[in-house]
C-alpha positions as CSV (number, residue, x, y, z in Angstrom):
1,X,6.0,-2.4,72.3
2,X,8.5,-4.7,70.7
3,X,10.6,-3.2,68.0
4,X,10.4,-5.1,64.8
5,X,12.7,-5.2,62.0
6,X,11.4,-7.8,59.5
7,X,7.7,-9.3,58.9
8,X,5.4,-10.0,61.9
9,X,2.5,-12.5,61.3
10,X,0.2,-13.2,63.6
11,X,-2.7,-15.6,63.1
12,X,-4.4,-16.0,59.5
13,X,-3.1,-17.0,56.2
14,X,-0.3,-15.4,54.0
15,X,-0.1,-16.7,50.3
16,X,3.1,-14.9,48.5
17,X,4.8,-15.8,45.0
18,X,7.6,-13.5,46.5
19,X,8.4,-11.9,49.8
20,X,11.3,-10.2,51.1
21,X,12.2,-7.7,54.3
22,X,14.8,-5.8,55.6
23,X,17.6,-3.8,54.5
24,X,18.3,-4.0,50.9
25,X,15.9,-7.0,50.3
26,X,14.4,-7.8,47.3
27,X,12.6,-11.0,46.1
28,X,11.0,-12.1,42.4
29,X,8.9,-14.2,40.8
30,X,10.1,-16.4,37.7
31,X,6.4,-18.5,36.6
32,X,6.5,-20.9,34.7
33,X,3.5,-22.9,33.2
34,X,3.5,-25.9,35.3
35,X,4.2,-23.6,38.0
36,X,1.1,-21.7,37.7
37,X,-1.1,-24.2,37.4
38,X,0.2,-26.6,40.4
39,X,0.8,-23.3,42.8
40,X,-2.9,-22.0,41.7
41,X,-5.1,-24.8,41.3
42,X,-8.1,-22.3,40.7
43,X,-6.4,-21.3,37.4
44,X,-7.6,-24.3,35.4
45,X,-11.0,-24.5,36.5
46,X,-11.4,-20.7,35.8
47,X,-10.1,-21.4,32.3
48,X,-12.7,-24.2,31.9
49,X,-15.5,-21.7,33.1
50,X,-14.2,-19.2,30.7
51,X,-14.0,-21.3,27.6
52,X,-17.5,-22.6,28.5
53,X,-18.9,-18.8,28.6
54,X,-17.2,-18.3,25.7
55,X,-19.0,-21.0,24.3
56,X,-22.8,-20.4,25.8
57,X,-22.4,-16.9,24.2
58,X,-20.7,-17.1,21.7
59,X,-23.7,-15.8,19.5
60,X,-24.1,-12.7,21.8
61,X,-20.3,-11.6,21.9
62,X,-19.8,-8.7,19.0
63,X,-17.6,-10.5,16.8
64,X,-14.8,-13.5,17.0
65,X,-12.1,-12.0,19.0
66,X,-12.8,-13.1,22.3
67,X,-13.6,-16.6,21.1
68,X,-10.4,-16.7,19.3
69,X,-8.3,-15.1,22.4
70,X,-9.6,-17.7,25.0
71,X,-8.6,-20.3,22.8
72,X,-5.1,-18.7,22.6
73,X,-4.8,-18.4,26.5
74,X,-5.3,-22.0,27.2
75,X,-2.6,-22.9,24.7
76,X,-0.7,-20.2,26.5
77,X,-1.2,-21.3,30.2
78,X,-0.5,-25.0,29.0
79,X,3.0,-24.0,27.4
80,X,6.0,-24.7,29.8
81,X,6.9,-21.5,30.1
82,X,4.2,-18.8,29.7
83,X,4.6,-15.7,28.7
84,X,2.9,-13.2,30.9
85,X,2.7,-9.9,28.9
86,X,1.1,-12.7,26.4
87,X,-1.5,-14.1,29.0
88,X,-2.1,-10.5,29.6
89,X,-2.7,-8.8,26.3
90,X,-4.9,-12.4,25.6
91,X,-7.1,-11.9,28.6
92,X,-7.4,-7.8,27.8
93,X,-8.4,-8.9,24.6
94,X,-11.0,-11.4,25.6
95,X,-12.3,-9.0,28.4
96,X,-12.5,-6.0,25.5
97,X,-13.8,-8.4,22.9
98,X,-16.9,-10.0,24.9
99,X,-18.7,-6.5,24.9
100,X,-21.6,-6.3,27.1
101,X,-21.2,-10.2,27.8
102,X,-20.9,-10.1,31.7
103,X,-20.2,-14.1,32.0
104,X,-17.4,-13.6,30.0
105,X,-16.0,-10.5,31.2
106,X,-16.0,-11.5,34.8
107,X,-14.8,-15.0,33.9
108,X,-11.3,-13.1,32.3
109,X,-11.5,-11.2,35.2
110,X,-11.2,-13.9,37.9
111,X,-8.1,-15.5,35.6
112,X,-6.4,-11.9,36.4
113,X,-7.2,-12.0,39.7
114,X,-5.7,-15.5,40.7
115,X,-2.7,-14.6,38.7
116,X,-2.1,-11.0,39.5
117,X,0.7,-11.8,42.0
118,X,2.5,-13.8,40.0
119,X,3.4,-11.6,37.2
């Protein structure tokens, strides 16, 4: 067997916002609005799908906080530079917030998911 001191990638896909290996290697992430959504094209129609679930139930969800949060996390993603303990606490809130609402809930969810390696 060949001895292997770095990364090895055989076949498939790798999708990384940061990668590093080896001695003493490090790499980071610094996201940035624009940046998120032209890396992650899936972030903006998930927004649009949450925003609409919002919408369709609003009348179900337990009180206004949800509603109100998923209107704060598209003015958030569409700022230059996005805060991402913001985005976070916003989609935590609209996750918490929507109750028993499963559209909503796994609408916020799939946001955290595509961004989850960014920040």
């Amino acid at each position: 067997m060949n001895r292997n001191d770095g990364i090895s990638i055989s076949g498939g896909n790798v999708t990384a916002g940061a990668m590093a290996a080896g001695d003493n290697a490090s790499a980071s992430v610094s996201a940035r609005g624009d940046v998120v959504l032209a890396a992650h094209p899936d972030v903006a129609p998930l927004l649009h799908a949450l925003l609409a679930a919002l919408a369709r139930h609003r009348d179900e969800l337990p009180g206004p906080a949800a509603a109100e949060a998923g209107e704060q996390l598209a003015a958030e993603l569409a700022e230059p530079r996005p805060s991402p303990s913001r985005v976070k606490e916003l989609l935590t809130t609209v996750t918490e917030g929507a109750g028993s609402v499963t559209a909503v809930v796994e609408a916020a969810r799939a946001i955290t998911g595509a961004l989850a390696h960014l920040w």
